[in-house]
LUMMIZA-212581 format. One record per residue (C-alpha): residue in one letter; x, y, z. Coordinates in steps of 0.5 Angstrom, whole numbers. Example, Ala and Ser with C-alpha at 12.3 -4.5 7.8 and 13.67 -1.06 7.14 Angstrom:
BEGIN
 residu     x     y     z
      a    25    -9    16
      s    27    -2    14
! end
This chain:
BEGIN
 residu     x     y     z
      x     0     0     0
      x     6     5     1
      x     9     5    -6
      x     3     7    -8
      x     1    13    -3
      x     7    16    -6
      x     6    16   -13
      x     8    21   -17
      x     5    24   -24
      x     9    29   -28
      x     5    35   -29
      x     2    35   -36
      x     1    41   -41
      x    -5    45   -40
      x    -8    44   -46
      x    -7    39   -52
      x    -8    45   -57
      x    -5    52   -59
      x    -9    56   -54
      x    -6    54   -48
      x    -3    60   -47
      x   -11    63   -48
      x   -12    57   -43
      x    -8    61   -38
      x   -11    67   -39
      x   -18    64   -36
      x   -18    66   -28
      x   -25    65   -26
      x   -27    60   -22
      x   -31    53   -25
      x   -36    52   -21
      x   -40    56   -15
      x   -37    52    -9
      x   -42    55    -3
      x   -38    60     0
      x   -36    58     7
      x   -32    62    11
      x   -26    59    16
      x   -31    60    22
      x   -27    58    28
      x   -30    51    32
      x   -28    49    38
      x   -27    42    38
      x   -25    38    44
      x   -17    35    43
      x   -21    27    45
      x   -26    29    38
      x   -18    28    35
      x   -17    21    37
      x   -17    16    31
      x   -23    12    32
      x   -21     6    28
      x   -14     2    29
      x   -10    -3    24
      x    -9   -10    26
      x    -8   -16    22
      x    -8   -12    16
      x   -15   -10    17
      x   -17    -2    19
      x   -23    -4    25
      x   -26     1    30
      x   -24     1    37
      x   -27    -2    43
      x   -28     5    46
      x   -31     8    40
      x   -37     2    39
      x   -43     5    43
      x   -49     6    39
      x   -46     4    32
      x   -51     3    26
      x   -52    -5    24
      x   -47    -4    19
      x   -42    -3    23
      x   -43    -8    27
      x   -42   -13    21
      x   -35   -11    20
      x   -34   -12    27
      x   -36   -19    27
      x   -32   -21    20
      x   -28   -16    16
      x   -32   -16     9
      x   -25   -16     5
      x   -23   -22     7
      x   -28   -25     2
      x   -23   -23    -3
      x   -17   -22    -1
      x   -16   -28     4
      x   -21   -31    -2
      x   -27   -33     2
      x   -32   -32    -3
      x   -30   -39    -6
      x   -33   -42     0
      x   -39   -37     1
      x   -41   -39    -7
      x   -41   -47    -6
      x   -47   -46    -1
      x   -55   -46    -3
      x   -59   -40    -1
      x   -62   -44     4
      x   -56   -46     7
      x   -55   -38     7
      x   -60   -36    10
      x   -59   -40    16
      x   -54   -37    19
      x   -54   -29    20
      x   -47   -29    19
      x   -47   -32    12
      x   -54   -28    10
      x   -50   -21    12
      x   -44   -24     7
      x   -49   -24     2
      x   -53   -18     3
      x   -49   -13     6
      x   -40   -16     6
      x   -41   -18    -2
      x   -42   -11    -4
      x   -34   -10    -2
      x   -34   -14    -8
      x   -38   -10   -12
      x   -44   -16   -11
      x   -51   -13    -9
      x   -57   -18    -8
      x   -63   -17   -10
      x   -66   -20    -4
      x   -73   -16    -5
      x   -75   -17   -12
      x   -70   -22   -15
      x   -68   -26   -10
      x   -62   -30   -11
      x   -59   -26   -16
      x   -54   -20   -15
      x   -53   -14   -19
      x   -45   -13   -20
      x   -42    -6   -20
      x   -35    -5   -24
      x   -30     0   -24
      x   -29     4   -30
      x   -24    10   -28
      x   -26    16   -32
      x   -32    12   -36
      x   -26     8   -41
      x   -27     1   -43
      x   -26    -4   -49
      x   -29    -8   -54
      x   -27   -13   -51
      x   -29   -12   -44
      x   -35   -10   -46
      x   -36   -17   -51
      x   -34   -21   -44
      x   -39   -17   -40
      x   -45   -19   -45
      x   -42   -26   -45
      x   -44   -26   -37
      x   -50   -24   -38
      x   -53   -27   -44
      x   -53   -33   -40
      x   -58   -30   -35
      x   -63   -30   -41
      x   -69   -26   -39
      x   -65   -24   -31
      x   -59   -22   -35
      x   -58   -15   -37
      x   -54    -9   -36
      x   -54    -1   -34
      x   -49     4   -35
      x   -49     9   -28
      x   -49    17   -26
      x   -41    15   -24
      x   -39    13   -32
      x   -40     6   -30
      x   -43    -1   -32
      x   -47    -6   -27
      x   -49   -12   -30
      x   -55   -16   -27
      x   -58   -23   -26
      x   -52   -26   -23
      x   -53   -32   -19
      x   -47   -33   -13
      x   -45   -41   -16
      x   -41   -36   -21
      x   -37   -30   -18
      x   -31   -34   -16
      x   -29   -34   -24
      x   -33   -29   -26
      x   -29   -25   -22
      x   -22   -28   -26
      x   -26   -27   -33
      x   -26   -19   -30
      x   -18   -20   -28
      x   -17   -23   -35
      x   -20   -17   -39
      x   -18   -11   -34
      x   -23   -11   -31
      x   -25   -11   -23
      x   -31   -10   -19
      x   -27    -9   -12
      x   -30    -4    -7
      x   -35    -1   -11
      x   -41    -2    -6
      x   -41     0     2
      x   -37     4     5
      x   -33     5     0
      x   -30     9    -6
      x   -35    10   -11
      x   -32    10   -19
      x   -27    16   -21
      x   -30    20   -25
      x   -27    24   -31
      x   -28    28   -37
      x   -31    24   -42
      x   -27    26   -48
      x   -21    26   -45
      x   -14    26   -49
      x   -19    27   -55
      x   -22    34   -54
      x   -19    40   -58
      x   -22    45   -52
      x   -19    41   -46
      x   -16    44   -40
      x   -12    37   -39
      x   -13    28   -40
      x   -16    26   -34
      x   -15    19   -35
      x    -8    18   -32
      x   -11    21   -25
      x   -17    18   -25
      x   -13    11   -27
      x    -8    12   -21
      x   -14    14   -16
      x   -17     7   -18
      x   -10     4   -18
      x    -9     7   -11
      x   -17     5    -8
      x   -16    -2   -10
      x    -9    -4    -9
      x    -8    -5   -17
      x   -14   -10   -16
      x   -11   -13   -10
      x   -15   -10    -4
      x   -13    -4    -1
      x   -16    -5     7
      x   -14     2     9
      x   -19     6     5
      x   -25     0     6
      x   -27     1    12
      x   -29     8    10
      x   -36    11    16
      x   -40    11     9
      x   -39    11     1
      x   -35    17    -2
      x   -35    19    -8
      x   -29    23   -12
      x   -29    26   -20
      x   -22    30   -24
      x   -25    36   -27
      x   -22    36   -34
      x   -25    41   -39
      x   -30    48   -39
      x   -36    44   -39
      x   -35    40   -32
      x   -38    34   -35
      x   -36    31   -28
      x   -40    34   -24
      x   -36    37   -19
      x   -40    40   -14
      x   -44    34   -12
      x   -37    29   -11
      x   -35    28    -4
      x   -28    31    -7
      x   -26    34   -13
      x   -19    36   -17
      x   -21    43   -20
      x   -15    45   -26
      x   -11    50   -23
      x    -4    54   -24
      x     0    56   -18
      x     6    59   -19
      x     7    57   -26
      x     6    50   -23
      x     0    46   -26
      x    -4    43   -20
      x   -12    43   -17
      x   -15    47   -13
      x   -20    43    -8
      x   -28    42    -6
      x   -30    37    -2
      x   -37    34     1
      x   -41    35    -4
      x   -47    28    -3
      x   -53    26    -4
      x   -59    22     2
      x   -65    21     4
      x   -65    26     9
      x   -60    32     7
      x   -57    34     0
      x   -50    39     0
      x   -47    42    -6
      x   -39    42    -4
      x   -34    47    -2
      x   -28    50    -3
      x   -23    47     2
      x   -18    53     1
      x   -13    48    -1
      x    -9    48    -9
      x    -4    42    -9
      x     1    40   -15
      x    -2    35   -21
      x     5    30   -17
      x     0    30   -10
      x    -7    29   -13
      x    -7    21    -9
      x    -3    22    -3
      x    -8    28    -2
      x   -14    24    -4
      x   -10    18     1
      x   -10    24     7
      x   -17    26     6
      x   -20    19     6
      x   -15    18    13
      x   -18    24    15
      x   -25    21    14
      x   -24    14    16
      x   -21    16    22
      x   -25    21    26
      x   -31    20    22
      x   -38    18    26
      x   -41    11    25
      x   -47    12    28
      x   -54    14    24
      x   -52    12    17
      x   -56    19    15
      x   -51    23    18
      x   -44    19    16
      x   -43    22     9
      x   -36    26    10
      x   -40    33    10
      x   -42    32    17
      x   -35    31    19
      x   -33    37    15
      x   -39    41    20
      x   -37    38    26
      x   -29    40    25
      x   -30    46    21
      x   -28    47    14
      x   -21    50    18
      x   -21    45    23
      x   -22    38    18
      x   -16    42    13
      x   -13    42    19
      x   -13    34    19
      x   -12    34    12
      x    -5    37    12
      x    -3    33    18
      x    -4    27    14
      x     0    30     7
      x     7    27     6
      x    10    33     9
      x     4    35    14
      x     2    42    10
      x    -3    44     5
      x    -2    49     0
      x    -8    55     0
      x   -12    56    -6
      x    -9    59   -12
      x   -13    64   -15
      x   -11    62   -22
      x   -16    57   -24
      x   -17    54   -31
      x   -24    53   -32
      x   -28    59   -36
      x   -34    60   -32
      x   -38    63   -38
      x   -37    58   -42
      x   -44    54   -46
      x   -44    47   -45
      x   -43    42   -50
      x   -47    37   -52
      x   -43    31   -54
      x   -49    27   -59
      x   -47    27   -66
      x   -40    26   -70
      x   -35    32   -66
      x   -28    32   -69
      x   -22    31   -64
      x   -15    34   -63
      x   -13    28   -67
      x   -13    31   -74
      x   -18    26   -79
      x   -20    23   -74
      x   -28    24   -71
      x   -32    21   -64
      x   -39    21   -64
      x   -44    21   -58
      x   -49    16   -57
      x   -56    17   -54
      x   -57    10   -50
      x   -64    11   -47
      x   -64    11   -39
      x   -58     7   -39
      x   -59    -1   -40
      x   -57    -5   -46
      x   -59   -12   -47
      x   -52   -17   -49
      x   -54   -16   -55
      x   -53    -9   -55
      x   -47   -10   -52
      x   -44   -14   -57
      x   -46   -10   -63
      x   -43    -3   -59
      x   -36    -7   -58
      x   -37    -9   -66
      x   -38    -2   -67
      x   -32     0   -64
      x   -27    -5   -67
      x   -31    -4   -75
      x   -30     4   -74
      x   -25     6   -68
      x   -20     3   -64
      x   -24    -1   -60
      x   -25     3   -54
      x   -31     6   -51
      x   -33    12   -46
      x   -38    13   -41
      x   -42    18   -39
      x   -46    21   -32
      x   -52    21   -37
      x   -52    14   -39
      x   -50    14   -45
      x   -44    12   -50
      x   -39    16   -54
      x   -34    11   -59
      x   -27    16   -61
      x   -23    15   -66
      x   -26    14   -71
      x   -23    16   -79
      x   -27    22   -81
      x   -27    17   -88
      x   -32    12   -84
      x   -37    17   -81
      x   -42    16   -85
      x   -41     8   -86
      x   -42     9   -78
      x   -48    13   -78
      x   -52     8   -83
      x   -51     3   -78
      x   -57    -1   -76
      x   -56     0   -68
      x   -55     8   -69
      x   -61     8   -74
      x   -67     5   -69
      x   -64     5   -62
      x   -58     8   -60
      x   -58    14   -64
      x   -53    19   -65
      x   -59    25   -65
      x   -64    24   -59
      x   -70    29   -59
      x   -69    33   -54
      x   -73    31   -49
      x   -69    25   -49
      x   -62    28   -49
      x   -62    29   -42
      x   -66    24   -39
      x   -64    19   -34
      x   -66    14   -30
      x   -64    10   -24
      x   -65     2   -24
      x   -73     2   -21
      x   -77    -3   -17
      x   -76    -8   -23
      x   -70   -10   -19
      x   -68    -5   -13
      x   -71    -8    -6
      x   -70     0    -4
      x   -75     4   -10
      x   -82     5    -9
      x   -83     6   -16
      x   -81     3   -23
      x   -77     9   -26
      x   -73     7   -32
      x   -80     5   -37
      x   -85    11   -34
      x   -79    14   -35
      x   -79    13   -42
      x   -86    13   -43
      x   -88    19   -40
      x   -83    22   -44
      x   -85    19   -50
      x   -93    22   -50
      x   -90    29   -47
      x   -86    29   -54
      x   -92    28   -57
      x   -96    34   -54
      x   -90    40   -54
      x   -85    42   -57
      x   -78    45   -54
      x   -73    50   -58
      x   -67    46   -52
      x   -66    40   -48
      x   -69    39   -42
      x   -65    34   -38
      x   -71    31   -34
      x   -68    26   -28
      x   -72    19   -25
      x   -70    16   -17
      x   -75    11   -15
      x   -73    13    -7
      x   -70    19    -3
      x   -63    16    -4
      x   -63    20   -11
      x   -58    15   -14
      x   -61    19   -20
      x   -59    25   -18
      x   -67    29   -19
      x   -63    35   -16
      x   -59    37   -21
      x   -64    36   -26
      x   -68    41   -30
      x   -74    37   -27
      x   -73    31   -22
      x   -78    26   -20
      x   -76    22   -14
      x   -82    16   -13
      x   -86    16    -7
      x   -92    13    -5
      x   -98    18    -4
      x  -107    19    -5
      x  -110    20   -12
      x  -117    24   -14
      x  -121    18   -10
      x  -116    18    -3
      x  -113    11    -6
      x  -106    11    -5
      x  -102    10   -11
      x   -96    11   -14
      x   -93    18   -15
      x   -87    22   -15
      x   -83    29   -11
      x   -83    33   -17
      x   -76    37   -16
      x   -74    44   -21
      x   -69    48   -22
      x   -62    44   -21
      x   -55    47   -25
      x   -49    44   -27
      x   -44    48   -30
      x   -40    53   -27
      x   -47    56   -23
      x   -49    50   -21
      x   -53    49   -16
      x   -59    43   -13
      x   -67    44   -16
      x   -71    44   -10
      x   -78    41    -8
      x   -83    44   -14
      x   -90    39   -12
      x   -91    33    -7
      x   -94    27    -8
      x   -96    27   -16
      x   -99    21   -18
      x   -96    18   -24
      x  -102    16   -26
      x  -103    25   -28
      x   -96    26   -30
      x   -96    28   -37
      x  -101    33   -37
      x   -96    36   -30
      x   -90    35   -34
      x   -92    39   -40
      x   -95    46   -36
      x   -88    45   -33
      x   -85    45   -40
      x   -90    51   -42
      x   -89    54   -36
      x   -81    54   -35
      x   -78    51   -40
      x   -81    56   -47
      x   -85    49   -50
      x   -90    50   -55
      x   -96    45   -56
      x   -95    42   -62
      x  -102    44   -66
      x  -101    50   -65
      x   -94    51   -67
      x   -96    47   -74
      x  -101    52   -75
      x   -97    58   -73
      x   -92    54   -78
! end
């Protein structure tokens, strides 16, 4: 674990292209961090002890520190969920029956709670038996033939098997039964792939610039920090124990381009370009989140560190919030609750003490993200900072795809790229390096004619949905077909002069992030016309991403969904400067 907290990246160009000098030029901040100022908090010495202690190996929480844990925490005192990879326990966990399983409380918390370690997520409530598995695909980079190898495990699901692409630029498959992992897990190793510590208390998938290293106008590839970040997390895929046993799930992006694709201001940290003193480097935000019970824009740590710190800071952060982060109400356990304890201050007190040299620069007021600047769409065919050469960005509706569609994309990718493929936090897939000379082969393909298509109406461009009651234990409604459904009879009724970026969560846990969307539907239960309890949804408007991003708030409670299409178009006529159809064919 040591060689790889001090890892070293040399500092790269600013820009791949002949405007680096105009890329410094641009002093003004990315996004709108919410100001906090370094108001003094009086912390009490004994609140800076280190609740947990390393032994055998493994980081637990100390025997005076566990008086009023959650459950959660409780499993990882009883058996350390790492030890199901790194000392191989899954091999006999997958031998067992369900019933066997569900026995013995200390194997049915391996299947419902220590398997998420490894990325395994048990579908108890809507499909028992079968788990989704989470991967992680730093900065949304993967091949064909990782893609052909993930299709391949789940076409012998038939109907059970599928798979989604996530807000965090990732892929999760479904329908797995737990007999297989053990080499599913090895086929993973063989093609580059690994699903450790993807789920929990544990970091979720490094975000990047989508179009990283293919982008005339970036401010710099993100892959090579996205890609040792996810190296020093996992230990090269071996288990890194000593950010595992984090209070609660931790998210982390690096900001490449003006259009902050990444989505900065909800990420528990994120790297911000920034130069300081001729130095290239990021200045740093920290405990943005999403729950049910409280949602927080990140903000300004007042720290900048060079583009050779981007892990060690990354590994003093999640010290810092491994060691004094509280692990009681899970609804209080996100990083920012820590930063509000210590204050800002204080927990960047805890962070330098955790740098290889115990300090923190300050801020620098060179940042190189231009906050005027339009955001871009990405569908379509965009030309590349590699002359002749052209990706082009596909509209993949609310994120799923069926085996064969994952076969036909990586065919799609060796036929007219490089084999490589990008994910997006919107769902959706981009194929680069294609020869200009083959564009429009591409575009006649079948697959881009009448599914995955490379100009999306716009009501479609931006809808996103989260997996829903179809297999989620935690949804209180089906999200990704009404999704769809509803978008599609909208479509039919109003017309818009621009995207609307519409957003679907089938519970308070947004994992469709409603907040930052034009519009945002997150699943509740409520009463209809008659007093008859139906499903609906918390209706959400105004989010921003960008450099004024800022989270959409509460528009209207409870509406069924049952009456969301007419609800949806007044809001699209009223906020969104949609027209009714007859009415634009007549003016026409």
């Amino acid at each position: 674990m040591s060689s790889l907290s001090s890892v070293r990246l040399l500092s790269p160009p600013l820009s791949h292209s002949s405007s680096s000098t105009r890329h410094r030029t641009r002093l003004l901040a990315g996004p709108s961090p919410t100001v906090v100022q370094p108001v003094e908090v009086d912390v009490d010495a004994e609140r800076l002890e280190p609740r947990v202690q390393e032994k055998d190996g493994y980081w637990i929480l100390k025997e005076k520190f566990r008086q009023g844990i959650n459950p959660q925490e409780k499993v990882k005192i009883e058996k350390e969920p790492m030890k199901l990879f790194m000392e191989n326990g899954i091999e006999e966990i997958s031998k067992l029956s369900m019933e066997e399983i569900d026995k013995s409380k200390d194997s049915k918390d391996d299947i419902d709670v220590r398997l998420k370690w490894l990325g395994l997520f048990h579908r108890r409530k809507h499909h028992y038996g079968r788990f989704m598995m989470r991967l992680k695909l730093p900065n949304g980079v993967t091949t064909s033939e990782q893609t052909r190898y993930l299709a391949s495990v789940i076409r012998k699901y038939g109907e059970d098997g599928c798979a989604d692409i996530t807000t965090r630029q990732n892929w999760q498959i479904r329908g797995v039964v737990l007999p297989d992992v053990p080499e599913i897990l090895k086929g993973l190793a063989e093609v580059g792939l690994t699903s450790l510590q993807s789920g929990m208390d544990n970091v979720r998938n490094p975000v990047g610039n989508p179009l990283a290293g293919i982008d005339p106008d970036e401010i710099v590839d993100t892959r090579p920090y996205t890609n040792l970040l996810s190296q020093f997390i996992t230990g090269n895929s071996r288990g890194n124990p000593a950010v595992s046993n984090l209070p609660r799930k931790w998210n982390v992006c690096v900001i490449g381009s003006h259009d902050l694709y990444e989505h900065p201001h909800i990420n528990d940290l994120a790297y911000m370009p920034a130069t300081k003193d001729g130095r290239f480097g990021f200045n740093l935000l920290v405990g943005g989140f999403f729950s049910a019970k409280r949602c927080a824009d990140a903000v300004s740590l007042d720290a900048w560190v060079s583009a050779e710190d981007v892990v060690p800071l990354c590994k003093a952060v999640l010290e810092a919030f491994r060691d004094l982060g509280t692990r009681g109400n899970r609804q209080k356990t996100r990083m920012m609750w820590l930063i509000d304890e210590l204050g800002i201050e204080g927990f960047r007190s805890e962070v330098a003490k955790r740098m290889p040299n115990g300090e923190l620069e300050r801020a620098s007021s060179e940042d190189l993200v231009q906050k005027q600047w339009q955001r871009r769409d990405y569908f379509g065919v965009h030309p590349q900072i590699q002359e002749g050469f052209s990706y082009v960005g596909l509209h993949v509706p609310v994120g799923r795809l069926q085996a064969d569609d994952m076969d036909e994309v990586a065919r799609l990718a060796d036929t007219y790229g490089s084999g490589e493929l990008r994910l997006t936090v919107e769902q959706n897939i981009i194929i680069p390096n294609i020869e200009n000379s083959k564009i429009e082969a591409l575009l006649e393909e079948p697959l881009l004619k009448h599914k995955f298509s490379p100009e999306p109406p716009l009501l479609m461009k931006g809808l996103v949905a989260c997996t829903g009651s179809q297999f989620c234990g935690q949804a209180i409604i089906e999200t990704k077909a009404r999704a769809m459904k509803v978008t599609e009879e909208v479509q039919r009724i109003v017309s818009v002069r621009r995207p609307v970026r519409m957003h679907w969560t089938g519970c308070p846990n947004t994992c469709a992030q409603v907040q930052v969307a034009d519009i945002g539907f997150m699943g509740c239960m409520t009463r209809d016309e008659n007093g008859k309890i139906c499903e609906g949804v918390d209706v959400f408007l105004g989010g921003k991403i960008g450099s004024d991003s800022h989270l959409g708030e509460v528009y209207k409670k409870g509406v069924p969904c049952k009456d969301l299409v007419p609800f949806v178009v007044d809001i699209l006529v009223k906020h969104f400067g949609a027209v009714p159809i007859e009415r634009e064919e007549v003016e026409d």
